[in-house]
N, CA, C and O of each residue as an XYZ file, in Angstrom:
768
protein
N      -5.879      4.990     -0.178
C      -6.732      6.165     -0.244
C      -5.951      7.366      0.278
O      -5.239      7.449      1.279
N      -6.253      8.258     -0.629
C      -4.900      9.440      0.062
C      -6.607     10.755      0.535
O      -7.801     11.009      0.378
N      -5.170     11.139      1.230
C      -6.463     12.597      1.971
C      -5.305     13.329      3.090
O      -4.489     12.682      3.747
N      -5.435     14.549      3.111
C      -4.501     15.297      4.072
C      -4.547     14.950      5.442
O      -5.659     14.707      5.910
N      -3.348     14.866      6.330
C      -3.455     14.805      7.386
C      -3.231     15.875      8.310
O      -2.467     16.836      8.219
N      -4.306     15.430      9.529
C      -4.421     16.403     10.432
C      -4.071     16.235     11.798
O      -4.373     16.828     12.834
N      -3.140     14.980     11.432
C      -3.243     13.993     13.011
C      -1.508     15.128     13.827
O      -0.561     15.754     13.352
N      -1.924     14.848     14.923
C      -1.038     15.520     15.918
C       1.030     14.835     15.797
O       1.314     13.637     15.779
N       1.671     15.530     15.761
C       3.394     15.118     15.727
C       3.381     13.717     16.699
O       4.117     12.750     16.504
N       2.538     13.813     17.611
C       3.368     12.904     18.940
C       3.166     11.598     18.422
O       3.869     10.669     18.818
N       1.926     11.375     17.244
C       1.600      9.812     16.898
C       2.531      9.207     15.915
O       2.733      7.993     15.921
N       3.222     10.165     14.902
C       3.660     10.389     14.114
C       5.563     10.122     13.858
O       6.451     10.973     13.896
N       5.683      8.444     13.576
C       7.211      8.402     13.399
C       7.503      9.685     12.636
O       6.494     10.263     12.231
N       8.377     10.106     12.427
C       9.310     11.237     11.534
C       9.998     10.207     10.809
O      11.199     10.168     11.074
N       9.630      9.434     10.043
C      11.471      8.821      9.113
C      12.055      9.814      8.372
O      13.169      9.795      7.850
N      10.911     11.020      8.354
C      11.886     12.315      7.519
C      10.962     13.409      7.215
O      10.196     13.603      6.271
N      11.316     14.244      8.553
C      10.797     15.382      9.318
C       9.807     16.519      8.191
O       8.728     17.110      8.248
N      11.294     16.313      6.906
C      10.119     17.440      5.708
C       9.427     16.550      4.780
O       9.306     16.840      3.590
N       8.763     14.989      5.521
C       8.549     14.711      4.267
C       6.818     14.889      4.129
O       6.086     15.175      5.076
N       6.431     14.679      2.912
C       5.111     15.061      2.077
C       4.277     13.937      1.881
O       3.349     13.988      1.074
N       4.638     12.461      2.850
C       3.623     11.782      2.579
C       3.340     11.209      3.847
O       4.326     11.273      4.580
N       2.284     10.635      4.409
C       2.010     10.053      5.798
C       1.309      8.695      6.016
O       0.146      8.523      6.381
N       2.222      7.779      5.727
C       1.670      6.246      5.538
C       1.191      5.932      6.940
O       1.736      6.192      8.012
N      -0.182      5.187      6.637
C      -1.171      4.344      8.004
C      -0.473      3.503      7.491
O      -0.241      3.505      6.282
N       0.021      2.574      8.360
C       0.503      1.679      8.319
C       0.146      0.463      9.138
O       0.880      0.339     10.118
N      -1.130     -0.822      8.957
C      -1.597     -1.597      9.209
C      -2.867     -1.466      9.907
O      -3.508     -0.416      9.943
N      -3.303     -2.832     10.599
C      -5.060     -2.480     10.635
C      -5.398     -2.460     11.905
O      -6.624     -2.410     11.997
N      -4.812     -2.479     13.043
C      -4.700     -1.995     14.286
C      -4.906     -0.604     14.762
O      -4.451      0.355     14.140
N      -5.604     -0.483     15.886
C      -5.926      0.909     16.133
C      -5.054      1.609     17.433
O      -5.463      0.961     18.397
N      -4.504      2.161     17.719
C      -3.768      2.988     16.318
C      -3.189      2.868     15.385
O      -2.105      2.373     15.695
N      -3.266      3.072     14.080
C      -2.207      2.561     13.349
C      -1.149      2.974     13.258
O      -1.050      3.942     14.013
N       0.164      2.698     12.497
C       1.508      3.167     12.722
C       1.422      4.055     11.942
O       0.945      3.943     10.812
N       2.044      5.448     12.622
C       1.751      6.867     11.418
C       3.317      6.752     10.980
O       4.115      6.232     11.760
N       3.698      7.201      9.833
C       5.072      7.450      9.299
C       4.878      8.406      8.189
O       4.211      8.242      7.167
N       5.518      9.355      8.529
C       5.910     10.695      8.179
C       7.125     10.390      7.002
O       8.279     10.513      7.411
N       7.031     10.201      6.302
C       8.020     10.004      4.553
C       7.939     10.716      3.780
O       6.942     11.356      3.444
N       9.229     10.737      3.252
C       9.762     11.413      1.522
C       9.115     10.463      0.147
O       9.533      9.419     -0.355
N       7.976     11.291     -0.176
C       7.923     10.178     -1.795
C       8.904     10.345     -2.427
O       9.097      9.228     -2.906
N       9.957     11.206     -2.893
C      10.694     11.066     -3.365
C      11.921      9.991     -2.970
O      12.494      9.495     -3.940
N      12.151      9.785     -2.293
C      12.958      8.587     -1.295
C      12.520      7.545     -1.523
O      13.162      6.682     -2.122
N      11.201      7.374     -1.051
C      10.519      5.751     -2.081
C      10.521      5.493     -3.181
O      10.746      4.395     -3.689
N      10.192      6.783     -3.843
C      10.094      6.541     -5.525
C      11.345      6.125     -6.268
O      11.393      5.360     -7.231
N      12.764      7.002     -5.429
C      13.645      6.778     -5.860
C      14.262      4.813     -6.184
O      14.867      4.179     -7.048
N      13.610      4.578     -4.864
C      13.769      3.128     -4.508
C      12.681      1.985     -4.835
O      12.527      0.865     -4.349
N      12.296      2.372     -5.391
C      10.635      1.651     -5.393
C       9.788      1.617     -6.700
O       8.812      2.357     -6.573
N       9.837      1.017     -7.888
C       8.878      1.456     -9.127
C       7.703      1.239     -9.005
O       7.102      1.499    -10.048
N       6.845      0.746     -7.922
C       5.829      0.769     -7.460
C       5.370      1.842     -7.063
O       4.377      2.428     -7.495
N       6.482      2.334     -5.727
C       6.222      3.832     -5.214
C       6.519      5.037     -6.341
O       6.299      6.242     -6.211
N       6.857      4.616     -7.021
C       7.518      6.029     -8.147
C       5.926      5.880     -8.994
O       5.632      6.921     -9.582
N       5.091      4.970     -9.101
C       4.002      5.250    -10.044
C       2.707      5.403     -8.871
O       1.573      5.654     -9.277
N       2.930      5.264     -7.697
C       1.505      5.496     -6.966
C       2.124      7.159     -6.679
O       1.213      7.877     -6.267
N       3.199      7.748     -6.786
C       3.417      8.954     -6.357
C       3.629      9.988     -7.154
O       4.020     11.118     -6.861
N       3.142      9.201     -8.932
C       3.251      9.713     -9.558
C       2.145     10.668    -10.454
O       1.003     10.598     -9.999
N       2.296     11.509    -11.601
C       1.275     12.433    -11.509
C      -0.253     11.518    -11.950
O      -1.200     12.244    -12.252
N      -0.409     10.561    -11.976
C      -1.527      9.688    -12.831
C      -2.295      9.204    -11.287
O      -3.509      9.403    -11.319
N      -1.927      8.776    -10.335
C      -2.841      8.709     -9.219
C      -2.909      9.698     -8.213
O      -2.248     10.736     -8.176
N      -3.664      9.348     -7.482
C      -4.431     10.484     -6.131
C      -3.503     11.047     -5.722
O      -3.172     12.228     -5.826
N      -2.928     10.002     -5.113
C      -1.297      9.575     -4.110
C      -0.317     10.924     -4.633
O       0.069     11.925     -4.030
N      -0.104     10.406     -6.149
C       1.162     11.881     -6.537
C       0.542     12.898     -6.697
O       1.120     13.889     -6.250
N      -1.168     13.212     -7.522
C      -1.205     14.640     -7.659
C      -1.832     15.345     -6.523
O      -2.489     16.320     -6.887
N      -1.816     15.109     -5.134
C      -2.110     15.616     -3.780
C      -0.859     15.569     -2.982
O      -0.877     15.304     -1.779
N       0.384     15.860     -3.737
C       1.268     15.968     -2.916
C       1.437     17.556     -2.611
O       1.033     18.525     -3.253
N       2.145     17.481     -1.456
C       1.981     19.100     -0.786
C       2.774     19.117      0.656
O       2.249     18.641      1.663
N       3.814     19.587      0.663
C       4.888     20.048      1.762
C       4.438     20.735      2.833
O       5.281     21.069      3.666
N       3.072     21.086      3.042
C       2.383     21.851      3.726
C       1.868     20.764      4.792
O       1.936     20.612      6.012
N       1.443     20.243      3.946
C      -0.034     19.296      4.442
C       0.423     17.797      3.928
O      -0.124     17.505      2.864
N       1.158     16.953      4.361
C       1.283     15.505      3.888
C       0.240     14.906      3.617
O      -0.769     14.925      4.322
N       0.380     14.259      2.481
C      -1.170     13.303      1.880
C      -1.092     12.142      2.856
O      -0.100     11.948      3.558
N      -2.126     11.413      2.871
C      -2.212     10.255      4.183
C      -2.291      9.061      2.543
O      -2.664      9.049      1.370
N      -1.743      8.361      3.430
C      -1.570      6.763      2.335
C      -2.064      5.669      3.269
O      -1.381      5.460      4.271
N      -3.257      4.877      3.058
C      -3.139      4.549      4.051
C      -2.910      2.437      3.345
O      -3.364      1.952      2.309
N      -2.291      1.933      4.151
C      -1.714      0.815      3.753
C      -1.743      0.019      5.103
O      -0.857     -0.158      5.939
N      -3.416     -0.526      5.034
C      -4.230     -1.541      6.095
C      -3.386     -3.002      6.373
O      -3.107     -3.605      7.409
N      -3.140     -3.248      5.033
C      -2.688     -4.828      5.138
C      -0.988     -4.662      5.110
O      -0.438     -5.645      4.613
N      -0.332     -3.891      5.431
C       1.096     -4.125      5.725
C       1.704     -4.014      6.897
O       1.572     -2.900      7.403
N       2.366     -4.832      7.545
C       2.586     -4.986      8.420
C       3.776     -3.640      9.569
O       4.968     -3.506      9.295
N       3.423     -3.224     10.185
C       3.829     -1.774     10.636
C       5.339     -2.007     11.130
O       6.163     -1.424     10.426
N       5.719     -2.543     11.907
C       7.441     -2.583     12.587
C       8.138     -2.962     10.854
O       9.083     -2.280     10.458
N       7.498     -4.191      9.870
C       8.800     -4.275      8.671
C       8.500     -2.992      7.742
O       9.409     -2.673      6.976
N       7.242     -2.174      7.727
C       7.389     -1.022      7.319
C       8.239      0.080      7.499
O       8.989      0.802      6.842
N       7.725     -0.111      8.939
C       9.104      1.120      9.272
C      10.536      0.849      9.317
O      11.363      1.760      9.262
N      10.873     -0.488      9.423
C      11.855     -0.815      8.767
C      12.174     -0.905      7.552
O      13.282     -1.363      7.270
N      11.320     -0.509      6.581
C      12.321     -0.609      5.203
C      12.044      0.783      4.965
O      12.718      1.265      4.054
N      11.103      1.688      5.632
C      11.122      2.780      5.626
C      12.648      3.861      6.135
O      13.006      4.863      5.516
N      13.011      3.561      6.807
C      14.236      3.572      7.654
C      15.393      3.236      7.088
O      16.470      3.705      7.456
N      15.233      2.262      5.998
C      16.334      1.627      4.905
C      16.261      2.642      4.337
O      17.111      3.532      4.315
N      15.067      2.616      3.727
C      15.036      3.519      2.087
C      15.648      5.145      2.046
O      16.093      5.836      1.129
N      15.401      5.417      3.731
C      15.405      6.598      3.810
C      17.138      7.147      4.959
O      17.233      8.048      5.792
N      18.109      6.230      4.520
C      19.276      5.658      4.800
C      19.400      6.632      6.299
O      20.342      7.385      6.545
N      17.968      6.351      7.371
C      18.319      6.658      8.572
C      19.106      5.026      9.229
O      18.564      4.183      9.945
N      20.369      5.027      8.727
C      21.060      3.999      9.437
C      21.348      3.747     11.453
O      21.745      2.687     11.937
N      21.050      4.887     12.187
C      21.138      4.606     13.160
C      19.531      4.257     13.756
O      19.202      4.181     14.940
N      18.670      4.076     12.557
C      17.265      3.372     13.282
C      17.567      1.823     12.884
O      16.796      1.021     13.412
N      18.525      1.302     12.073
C      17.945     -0.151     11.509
C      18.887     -1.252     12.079
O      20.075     -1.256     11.760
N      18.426     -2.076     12.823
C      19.259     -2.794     13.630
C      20.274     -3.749     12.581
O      20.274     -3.994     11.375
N      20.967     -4.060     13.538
C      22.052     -4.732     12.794
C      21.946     -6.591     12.735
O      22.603     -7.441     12.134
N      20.880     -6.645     13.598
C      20.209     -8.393     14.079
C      18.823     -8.415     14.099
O      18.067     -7.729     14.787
N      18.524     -9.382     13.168
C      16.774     -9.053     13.190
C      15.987    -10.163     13.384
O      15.922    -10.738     12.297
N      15.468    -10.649     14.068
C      14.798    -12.645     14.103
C      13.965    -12.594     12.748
O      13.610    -11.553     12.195
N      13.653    -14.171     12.205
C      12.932    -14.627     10.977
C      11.506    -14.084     10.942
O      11.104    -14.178      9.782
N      10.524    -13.523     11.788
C       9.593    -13.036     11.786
C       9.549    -11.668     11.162
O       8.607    -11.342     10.440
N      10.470    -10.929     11.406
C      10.288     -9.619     10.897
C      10.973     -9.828      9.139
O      10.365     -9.652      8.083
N      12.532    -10.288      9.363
C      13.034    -10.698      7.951
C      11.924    -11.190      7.091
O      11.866    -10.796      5.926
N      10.846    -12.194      7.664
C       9.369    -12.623      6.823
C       8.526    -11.018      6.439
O       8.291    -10.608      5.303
N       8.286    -10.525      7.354
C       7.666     -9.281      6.836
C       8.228     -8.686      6.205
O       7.824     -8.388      5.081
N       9.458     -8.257      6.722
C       9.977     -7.402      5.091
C       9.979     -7.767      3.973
O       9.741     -7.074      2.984
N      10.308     -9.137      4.011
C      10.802     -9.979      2.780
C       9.241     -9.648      1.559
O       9.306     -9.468      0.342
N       8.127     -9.664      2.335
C       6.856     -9.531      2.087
C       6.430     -8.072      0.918
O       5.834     -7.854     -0.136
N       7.400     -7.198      2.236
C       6.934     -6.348      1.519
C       7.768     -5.359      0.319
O       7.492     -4.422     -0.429
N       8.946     -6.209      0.661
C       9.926     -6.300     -0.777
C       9.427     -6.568     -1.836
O       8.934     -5.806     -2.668
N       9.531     -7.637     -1.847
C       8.329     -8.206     -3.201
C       7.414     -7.225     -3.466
O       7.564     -6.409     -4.375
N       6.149     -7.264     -2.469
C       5.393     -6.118     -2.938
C       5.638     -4.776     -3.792
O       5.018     -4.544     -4.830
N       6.533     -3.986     -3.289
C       6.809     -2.659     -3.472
C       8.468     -2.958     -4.490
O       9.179     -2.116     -5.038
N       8.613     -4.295     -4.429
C       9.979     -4.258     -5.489
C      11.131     -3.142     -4.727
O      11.656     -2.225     -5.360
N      11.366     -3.386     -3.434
C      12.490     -2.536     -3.112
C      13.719     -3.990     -2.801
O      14.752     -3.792     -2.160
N      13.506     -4.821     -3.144
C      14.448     -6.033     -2.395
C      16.001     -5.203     -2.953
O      16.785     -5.048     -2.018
N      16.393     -4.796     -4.007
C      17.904     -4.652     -3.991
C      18.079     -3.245     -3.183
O      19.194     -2.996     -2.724
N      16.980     -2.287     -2.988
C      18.001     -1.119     -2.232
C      18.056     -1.254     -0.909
O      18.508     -0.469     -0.076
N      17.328     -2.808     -0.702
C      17.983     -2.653      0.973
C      18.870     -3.934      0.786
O      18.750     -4.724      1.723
N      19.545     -4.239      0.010
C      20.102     -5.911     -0.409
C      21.586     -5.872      0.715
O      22.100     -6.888      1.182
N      22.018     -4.590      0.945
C      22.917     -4.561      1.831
C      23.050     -4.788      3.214
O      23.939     -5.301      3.893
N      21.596     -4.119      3.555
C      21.648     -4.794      5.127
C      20.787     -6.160      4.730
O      20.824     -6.955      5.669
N      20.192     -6.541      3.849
C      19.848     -7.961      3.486
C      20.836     -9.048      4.257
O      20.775     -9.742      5.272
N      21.991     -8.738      2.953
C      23.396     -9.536      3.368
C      23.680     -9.643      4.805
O      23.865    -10.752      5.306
N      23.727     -8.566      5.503
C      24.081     -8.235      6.972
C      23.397     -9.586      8.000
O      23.928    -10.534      8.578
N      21.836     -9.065      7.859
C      21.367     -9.872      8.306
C      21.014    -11.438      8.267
O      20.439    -12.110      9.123
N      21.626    -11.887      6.790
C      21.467    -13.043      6.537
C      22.479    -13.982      7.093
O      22.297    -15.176      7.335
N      23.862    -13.108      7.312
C      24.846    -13.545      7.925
C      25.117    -14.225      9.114
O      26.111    -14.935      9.263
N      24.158    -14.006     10.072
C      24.142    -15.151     11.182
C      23.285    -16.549     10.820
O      23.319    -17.551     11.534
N      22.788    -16.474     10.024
C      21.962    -18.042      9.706
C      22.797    -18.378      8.516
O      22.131    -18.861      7.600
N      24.161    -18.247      8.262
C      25.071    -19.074      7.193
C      25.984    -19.553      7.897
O      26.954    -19.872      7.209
N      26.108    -19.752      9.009
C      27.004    -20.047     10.157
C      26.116    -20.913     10.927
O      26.807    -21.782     11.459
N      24.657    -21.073     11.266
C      24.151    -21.587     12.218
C      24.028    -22.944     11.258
O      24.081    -23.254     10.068
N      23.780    -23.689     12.886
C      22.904    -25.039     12.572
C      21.653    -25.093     11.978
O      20.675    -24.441     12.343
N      21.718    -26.210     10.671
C      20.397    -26.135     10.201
C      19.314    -26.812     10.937
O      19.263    -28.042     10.964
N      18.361    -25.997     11.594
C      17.098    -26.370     12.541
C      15.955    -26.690     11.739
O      15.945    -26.636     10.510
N      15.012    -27.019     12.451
C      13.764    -27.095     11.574
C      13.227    -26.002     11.213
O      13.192    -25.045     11.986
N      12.698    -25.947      9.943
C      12.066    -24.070     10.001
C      12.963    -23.464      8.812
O      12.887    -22.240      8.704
N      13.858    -24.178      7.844
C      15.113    -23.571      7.563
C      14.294    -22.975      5.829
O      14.771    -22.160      5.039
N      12.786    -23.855      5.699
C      12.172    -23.519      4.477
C      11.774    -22.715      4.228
O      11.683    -22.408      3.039
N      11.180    -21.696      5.514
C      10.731    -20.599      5.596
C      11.888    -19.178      4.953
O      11.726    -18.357      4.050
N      13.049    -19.425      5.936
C      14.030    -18.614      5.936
C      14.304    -18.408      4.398
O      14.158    -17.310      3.862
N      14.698    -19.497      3.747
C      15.501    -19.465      2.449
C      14.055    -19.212      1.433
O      14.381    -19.504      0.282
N      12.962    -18.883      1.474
C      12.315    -18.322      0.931
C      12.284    -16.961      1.147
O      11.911    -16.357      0.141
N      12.648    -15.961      2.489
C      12.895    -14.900      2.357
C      14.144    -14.855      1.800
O      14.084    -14.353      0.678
N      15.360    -15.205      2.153
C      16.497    -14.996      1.507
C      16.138    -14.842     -0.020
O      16.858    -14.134     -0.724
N      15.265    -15.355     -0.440
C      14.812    -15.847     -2.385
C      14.233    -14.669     -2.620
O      14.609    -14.018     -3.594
N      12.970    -14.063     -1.569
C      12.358    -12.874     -1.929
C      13.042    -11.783     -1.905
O      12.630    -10.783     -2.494
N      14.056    -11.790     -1.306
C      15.065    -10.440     -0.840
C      16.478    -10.565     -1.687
O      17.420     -9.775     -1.614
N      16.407    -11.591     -2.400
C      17.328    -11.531     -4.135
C      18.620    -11.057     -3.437
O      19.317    -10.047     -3.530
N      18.678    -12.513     -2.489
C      20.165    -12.415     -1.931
C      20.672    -14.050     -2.166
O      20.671    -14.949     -1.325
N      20.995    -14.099     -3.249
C      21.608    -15.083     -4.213
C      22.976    -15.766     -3.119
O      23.108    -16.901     -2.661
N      23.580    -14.909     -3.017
C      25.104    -15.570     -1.796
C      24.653    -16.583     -0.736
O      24.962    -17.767     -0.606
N      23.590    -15.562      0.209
C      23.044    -16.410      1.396
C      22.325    -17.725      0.660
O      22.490    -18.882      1.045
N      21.679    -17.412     -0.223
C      20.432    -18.383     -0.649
C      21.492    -19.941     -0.903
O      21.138    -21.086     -0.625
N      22.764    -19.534     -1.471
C      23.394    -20.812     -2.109
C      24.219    -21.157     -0.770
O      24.587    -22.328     -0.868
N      24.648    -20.592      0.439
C      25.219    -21.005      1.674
C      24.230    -21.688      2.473
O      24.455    -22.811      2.922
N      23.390    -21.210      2.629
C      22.129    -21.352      3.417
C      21.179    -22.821      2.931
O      20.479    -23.531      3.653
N      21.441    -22.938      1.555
C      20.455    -24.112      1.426
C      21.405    -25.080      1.009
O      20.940    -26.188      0.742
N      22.836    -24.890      0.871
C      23.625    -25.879      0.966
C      24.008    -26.557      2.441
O      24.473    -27.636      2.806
N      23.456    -25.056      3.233
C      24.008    -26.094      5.064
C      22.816    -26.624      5.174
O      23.043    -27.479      6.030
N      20.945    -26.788      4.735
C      19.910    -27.508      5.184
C      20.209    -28.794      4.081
O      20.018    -29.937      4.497
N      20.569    -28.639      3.005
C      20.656    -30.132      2.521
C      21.926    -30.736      3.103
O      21.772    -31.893      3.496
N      23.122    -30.233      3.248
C      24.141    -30.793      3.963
C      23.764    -31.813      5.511
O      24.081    -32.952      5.853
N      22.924    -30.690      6.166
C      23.011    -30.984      7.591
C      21.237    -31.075      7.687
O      21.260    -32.175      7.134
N      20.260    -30.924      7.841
C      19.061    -30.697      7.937
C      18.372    -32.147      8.032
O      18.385    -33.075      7.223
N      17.936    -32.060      8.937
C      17.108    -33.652      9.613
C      15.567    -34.304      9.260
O      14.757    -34.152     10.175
N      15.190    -34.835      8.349
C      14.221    -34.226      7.860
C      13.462    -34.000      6.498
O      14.087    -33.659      5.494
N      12.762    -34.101      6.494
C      11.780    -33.324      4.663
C      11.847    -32.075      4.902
O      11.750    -31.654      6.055
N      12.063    -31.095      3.621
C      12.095    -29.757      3.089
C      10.688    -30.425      3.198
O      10.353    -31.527      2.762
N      10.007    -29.592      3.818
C       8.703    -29.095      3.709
C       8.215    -27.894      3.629
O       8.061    -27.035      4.498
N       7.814    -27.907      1.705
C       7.523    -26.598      1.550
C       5.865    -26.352      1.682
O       5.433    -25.666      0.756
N       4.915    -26.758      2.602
C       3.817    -26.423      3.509
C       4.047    -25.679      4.410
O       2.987    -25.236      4.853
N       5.104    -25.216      5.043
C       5.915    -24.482      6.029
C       6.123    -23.024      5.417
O       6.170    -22.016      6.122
N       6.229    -23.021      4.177
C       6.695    -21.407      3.801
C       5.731    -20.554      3.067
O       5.865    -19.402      2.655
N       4.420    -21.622      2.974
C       3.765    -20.637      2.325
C       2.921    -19.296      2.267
O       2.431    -18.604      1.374
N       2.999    -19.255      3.915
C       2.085    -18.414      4.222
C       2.810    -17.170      3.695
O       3.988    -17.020      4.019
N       2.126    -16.143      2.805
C       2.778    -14.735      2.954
C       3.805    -14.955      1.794
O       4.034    -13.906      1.192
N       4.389    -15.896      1.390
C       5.053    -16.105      0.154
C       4.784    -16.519     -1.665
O       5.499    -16.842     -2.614
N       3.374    -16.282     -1.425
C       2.762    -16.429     -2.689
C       4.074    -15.868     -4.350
O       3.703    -16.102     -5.501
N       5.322    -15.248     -4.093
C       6.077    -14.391     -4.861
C       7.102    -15.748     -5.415
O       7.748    -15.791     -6.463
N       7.028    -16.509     -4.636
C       7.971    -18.109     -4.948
C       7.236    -18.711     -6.188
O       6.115    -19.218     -6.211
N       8.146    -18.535     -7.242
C       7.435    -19.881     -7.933
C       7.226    -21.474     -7.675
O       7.818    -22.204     -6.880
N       6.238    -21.763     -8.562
C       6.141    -23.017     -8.018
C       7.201    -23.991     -8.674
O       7.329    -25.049     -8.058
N       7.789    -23.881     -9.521
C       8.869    -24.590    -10.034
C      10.196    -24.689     -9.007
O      11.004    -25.617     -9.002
N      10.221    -23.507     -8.143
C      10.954    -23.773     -6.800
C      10.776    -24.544     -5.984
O      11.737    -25.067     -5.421
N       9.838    -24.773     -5.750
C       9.060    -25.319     -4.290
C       8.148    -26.892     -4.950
O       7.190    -27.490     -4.460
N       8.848    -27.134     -6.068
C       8.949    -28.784     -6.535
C       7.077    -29.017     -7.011
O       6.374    -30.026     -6.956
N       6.778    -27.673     -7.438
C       5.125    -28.194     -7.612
C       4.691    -27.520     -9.096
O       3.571    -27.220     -9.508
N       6.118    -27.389     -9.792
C       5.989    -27.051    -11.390
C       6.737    -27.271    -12.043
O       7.805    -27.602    -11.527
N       6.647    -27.223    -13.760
C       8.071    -28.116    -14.153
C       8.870    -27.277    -14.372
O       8.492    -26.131    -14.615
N       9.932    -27.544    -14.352
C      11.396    -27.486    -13.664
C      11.618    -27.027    -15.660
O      12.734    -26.774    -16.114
């Protein structure tokens, strides 16, 4: 639902000080405010390029004056502002080590919004310490984000060290939460 905002600077990430749109970001009160370029998403995003475009609310209430409010209840606010932060190549906000919980949220909202290749670089980055580690339990989850985030390298290192080394059933009851974007022909429950 878009509508102008009137909310005060101090609540308000900046990912980009002139930008014209102001995403709520999840369903917590307060929610996460972020201050964005549609053009920056759109550029990155064919999802964002048609909600910002002239056919919905979203694009024809855009205005440099007055940022339109977007508000986006069900996405999760820290991997927002992290791919917000990608998209919008503020590189000294986006860490260089990230644990499987957040990599799950982004991975989430990759899919969603179809940005998985313009952040595929720090993708790689981060996938890079779990192609080196021991395969633990939990490794089904991971290599389903690696799958959603269309990082093909990690995906074939990564699920060659859990069948190599991995103790255990692939149990894909473990990855489904939040990964509905997996086919089922992956996850051994369609034909192949």
């Amino acid at each position: 639902m878009a509508s102008h905002s009137q909310a005060s600077d101090t609540e308000t990430v900046k990912i980009d000080s002139a930008g014209d749109v102001l995403l709520i970001v999840g369903s917590a009160e307060p929610a996460t405010r972020l201050l964005v370029s549609s053009k920056a998403l759109s550029l990155s995003s064919p999802v964002f390029k048609a909600m910002f475009g002239p056919r919905y609310k979203e694009g024809s209430d855009l205005n440099l004056n007055c940022p339109t409010e977007v508000s986006l209840p069900e996405d999760d606010p820290e991997a927002m502002t992290l791919l917000c932060n990608c998209l919008h190549f503020r590189t000294d906000h986006i860490p260089r080590n990230i644990e499987f919980p957040l990599i799950k949220a982004l991975a989430i909202l990759c899919d969603k919004y179809d940005t998985g290749k313009a952040i595929s670089a720090w993708s790689v980055l981060w996938f890079q310490k779990w192609e080196t580690s021991k395969c633990e339990d939990g490794f089904e989850g991971l290599l389903m984000a690696i799958y959603a985030l269309d990082c093909a390298e990690a995906f074939a290192k990564i699920s060659k060290m859990a069948i190599l080394e991995q103790v255990g059933p692939f149990d894909t009851r473990k990855i489904l939460d939040g990964f509905d974007m997996v086919p089922d022909s992956l996850l051994g429950r369609g034909k192949l």
